[in-house]
N, C-alpha and C positions, 0 to 999 in steps of 0.2 A: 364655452364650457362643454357643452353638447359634442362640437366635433372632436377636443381633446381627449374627451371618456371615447368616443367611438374609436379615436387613433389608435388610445391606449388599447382598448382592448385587441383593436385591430392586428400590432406588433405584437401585441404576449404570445397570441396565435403565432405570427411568425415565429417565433424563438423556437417554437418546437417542433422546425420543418427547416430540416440538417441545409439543405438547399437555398430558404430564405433565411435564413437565421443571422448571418453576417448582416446584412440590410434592415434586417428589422431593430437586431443590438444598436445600430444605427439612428435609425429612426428613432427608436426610445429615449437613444440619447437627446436628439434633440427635442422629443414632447416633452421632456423632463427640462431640459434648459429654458422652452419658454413658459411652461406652464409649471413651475415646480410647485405653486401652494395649490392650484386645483387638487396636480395629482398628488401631490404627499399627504394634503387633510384627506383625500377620499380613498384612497388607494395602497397606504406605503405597506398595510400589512398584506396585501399583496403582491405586491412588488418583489416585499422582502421573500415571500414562499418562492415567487420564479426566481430569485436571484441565487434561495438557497440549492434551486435547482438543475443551476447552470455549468456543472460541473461538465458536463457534455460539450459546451460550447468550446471552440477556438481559443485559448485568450486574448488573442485581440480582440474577439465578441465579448467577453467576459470584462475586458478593460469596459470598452463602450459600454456594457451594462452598469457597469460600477460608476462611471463619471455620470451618469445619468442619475442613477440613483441618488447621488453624492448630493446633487443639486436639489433635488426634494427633501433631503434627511436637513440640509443647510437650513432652512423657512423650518423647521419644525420647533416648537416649543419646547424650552429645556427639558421640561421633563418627562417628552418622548424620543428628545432628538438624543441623549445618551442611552439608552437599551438600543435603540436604531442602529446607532451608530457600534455598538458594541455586535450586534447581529450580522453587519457590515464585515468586522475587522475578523468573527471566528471563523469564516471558511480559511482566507489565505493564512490565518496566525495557523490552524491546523495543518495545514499546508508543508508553513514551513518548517512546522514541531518535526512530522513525518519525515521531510526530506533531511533534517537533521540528524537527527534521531535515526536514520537507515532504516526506517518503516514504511520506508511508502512504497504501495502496490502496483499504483498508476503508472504505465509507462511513458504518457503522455505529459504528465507532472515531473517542472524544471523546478528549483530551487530560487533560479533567477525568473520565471516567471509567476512565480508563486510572490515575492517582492515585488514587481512591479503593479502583481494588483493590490499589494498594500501600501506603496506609495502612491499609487493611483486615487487610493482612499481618503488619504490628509493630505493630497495635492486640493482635493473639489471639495471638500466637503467645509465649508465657511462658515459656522454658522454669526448669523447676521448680528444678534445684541446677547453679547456675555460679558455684564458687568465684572470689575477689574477683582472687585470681592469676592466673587462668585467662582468655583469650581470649574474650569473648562473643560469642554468634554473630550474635547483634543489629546489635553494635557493627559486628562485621566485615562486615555486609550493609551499615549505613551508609555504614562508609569505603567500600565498591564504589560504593555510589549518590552518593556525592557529589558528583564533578563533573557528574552531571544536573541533583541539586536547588540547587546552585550556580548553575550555567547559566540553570534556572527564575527564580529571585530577581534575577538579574541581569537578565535579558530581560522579564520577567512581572509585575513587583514591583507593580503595577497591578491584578492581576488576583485578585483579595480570597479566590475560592473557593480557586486554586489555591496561594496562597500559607498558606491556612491547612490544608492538606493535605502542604504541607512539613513546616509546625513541628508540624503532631502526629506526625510520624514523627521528628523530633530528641527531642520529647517522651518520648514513648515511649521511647524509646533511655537518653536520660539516665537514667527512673527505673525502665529493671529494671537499667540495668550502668551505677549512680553513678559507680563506684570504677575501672572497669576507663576510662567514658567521659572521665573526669578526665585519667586519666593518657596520652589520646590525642593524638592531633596535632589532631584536630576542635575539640577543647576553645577554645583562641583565635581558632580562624580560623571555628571557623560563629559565634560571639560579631561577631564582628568582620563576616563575613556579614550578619547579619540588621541590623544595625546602620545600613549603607549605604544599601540598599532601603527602611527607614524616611524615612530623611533627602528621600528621594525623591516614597514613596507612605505618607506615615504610617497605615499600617494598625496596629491596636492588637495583630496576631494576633503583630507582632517585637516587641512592648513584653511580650506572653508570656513569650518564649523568654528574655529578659534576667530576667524575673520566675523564672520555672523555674530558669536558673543562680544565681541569690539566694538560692532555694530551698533548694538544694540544697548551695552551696558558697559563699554568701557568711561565713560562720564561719571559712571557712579560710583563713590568711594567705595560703596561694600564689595563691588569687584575688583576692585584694583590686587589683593590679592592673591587669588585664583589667576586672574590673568597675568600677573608678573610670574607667576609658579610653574605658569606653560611654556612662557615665552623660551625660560634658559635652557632649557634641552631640546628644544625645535631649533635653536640657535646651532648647538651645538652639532646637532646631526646635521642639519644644513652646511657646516664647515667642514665635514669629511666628505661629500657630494660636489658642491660648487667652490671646484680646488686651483680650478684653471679656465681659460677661455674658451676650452674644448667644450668643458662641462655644461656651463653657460650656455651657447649654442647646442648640445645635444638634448637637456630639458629644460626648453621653454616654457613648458608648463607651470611646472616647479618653481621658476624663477621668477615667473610672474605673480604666481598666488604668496610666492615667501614674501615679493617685496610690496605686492600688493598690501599684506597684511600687515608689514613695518610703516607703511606707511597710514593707514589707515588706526595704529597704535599711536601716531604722531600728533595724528588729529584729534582720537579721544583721549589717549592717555599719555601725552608725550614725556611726564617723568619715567614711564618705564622704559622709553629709549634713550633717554638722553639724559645717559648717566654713565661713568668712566668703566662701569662693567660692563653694559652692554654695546653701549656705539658704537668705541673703538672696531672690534673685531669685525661688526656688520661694515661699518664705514670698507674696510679696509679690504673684504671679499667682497664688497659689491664691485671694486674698479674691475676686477673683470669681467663686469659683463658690461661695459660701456659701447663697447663695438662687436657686441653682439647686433646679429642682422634681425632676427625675429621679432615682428613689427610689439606687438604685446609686452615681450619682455624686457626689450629695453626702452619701452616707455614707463611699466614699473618701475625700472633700476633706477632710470635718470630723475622718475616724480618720487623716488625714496632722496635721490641728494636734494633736489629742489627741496623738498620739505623738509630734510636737516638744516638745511644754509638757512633756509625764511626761519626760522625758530631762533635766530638769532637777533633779529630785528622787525618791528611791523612799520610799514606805511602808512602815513594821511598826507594828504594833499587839502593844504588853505589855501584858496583864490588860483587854484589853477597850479599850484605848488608843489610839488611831492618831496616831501618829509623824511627821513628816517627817525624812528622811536625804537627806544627801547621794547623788548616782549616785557610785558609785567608779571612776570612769575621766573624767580631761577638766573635771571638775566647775568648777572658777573659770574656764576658756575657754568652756563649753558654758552657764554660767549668766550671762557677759558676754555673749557674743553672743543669748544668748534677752531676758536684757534691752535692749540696743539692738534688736532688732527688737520688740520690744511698744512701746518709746518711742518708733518710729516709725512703724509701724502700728498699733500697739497698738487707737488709738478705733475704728479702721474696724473689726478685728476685730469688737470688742467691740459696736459700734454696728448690726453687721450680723446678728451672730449675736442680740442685741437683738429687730431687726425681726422676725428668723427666729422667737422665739417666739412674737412677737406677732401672727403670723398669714401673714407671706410666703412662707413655704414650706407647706405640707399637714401637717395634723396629725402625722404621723407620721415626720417628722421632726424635730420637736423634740426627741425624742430624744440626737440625734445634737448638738444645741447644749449640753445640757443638763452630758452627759459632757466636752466641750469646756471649758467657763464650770470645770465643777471641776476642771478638771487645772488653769489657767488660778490657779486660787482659790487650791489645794495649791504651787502655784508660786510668787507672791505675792500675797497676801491683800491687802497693801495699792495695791500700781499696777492690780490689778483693782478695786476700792470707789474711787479718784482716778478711773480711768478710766470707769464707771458714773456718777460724779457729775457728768461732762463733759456 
């Protein structure tokens, strides 16, 4: 305890000696990671005085001060750890008011450095027991911040760093306070948010954020709405983008987070894909990206067919046996419509994932056909062997 107070004081001194200052941001950080209840019970109101006076510093010192602090405001007791945390968030929310707003003086003060020390803030700061009842402080910093990062998305949606510095601070939010962030007002309208700004500047960082609420809440009936309301106009702008094989190969990005996200919609909420409005069209743009070479992306693409095909049928094995069963939900709708889509795409599938072993994609790939061809086999054995013999 003794030599953490001496540490501590030790660094404060540095901070305000332009020459130690990077090293001692430093070192705080880590007195603070391993000592955070010493120093947040004895210390945090000062702390928080040098932090409000770090305006001088580098930001990357300013980052190191803030994750440090992060971790001491994290151990504090609720009902000091929200003013803390609010003390935290008003230098860079001021920040970025300024840099908006064409008010700011500073010529050393970036817009995007100004966000990263506020995602810096709800990346550390954890705090340890916030019943599910209870108000989180997270939560409640967000709803303050949100008509700025609204404002951002709406004006910026363009601007790739800053907008994926919004969604890791909704990120974050959602998953330390699921339950409390569910039950908020935020819950439909930043859905509905990030949503817009896609349609505009398809960045993959909002096909995230729809991926994270999947995540997290596509299981539960009161989302199923909201998240089918997202799905059909992400769909749709995805089909003016990924038009050809070019496309595919030029953003792999894109084509991993779309089909990441179809699929991940499969596993929690597969009636919102696997219905004669939605599949068809997705089924039918994904075959081109079958022999795309980008290791990421078409392992999305191929674990989007695999988990259409398996949603046809599940496996048990008695005594060493494997089984085909019916899925128990949808099963005569969901194994009509997978077969009109094989009888109409079916060859191309088949013909391309084909090529794909045969050498058009990189070894290492094959893989990913291989797992395909057998859900494919387990789902009908016979219109796959017709279709092969084509």
């Amino acid at each position: 305890g003794i030599n953490a107070e001496y540490m501590g004081k030790f660094v404060v001194e540095g901070l305000n000696n332009e020459k130690l200052a990077p090293s001692a941001a430093l070192s705080l950080k880590h007195v603070c990671d391993q000592c955070p209840q010493l120093i947040g019970a004895k210390y945090m109101p000062q702390l928080i005085q040098v932090y409000n006076g770090s305006a001088k510093l580098d930001n990357d010192d300013q980052v190191e001060l803030i994750e440090g602090l992060s971790y001491c405001v994290s151990v504090l007791p609720i009902e000091k750890l929200i003013p803390t945390m609010q003390a935290l968030i008003k230098i860079p929310y001021t920040d970025i008011q300024s840099c908006l707003n064409n008010t700011n003086r500073n010529p050393k003060l970036t817009l995007k450095d100004a966000m990263l020390r506020l995602a810096t803030i709800f990346k550390f700061v954890q705090p340890t027991a916030v019943p599910p009842d209870q108000d989180h402080p997270c939560l409640l910093a967000l709803i303050q911040l949100w008509p700025l990062l609204q404002q951002m998305m709406t004006q910026l949606h363009d601007q790739d760093g800053l907008m994926e510095r919004c969604i890791k601070i909704i990120k974050a939010v959602i998953r330390i306070a699921p339950v409390q962030y569910s039950k908020s007002k935020l819950f439909a309208t930043v859905l509905q948010t990030v949503t817009q700004p896609f349609l505009q500047s398809p960045n993959s960082c909002f096909l995230y954020v729809i991926c994270i609420y999947c995540d997290e809440y596509g299981s539960n009936p009161t989302a199923q709405q909201p998240m089918s309301q997202v799905l059909a106009p992400v769909n749709q702008k995805i089909f003016t983008i990924l038009t050809n094989p070019d496309a595919f190969r030029d953003k792999p990005d894109l084509v991993e987070d779309y089909f990441e996200l179809l699929v991940k919609y499969l596993k929690k909420c597969p009636n919102l894909i696997l219905n004669p409005e939605i599949l068809p069209p997705v089924f039918q743009c994904a075959l081109n990206g079958i022999l795309v070479s980008h290791r990421e992306a078409n392992a999305a693409v191929m674990e989007f067919y695999h988990s259409v095909l398996s949603s046809g049928y599940q496996l048990t094995t008695v005594q060493g046996v494997t089984h085909q069963l019916p899925t128990p939900s949808n099963t005569a709708q969901v194994m009509q419509l997978l077969k009109q889509l094989l009888g109409k795409f079916g060859l191309q599938l088949v013909k391309s994932m084909l090529e794909a072993i045969a050498g058009a994609v990189p070894h290492g790939r094959v893989r990913n056909m291989v797992d395909t061809m057998e859900a494919f086999y387990n789902l009908s054995k016979e219109m796959l062997l017709q279709l092969m013999r084509n």
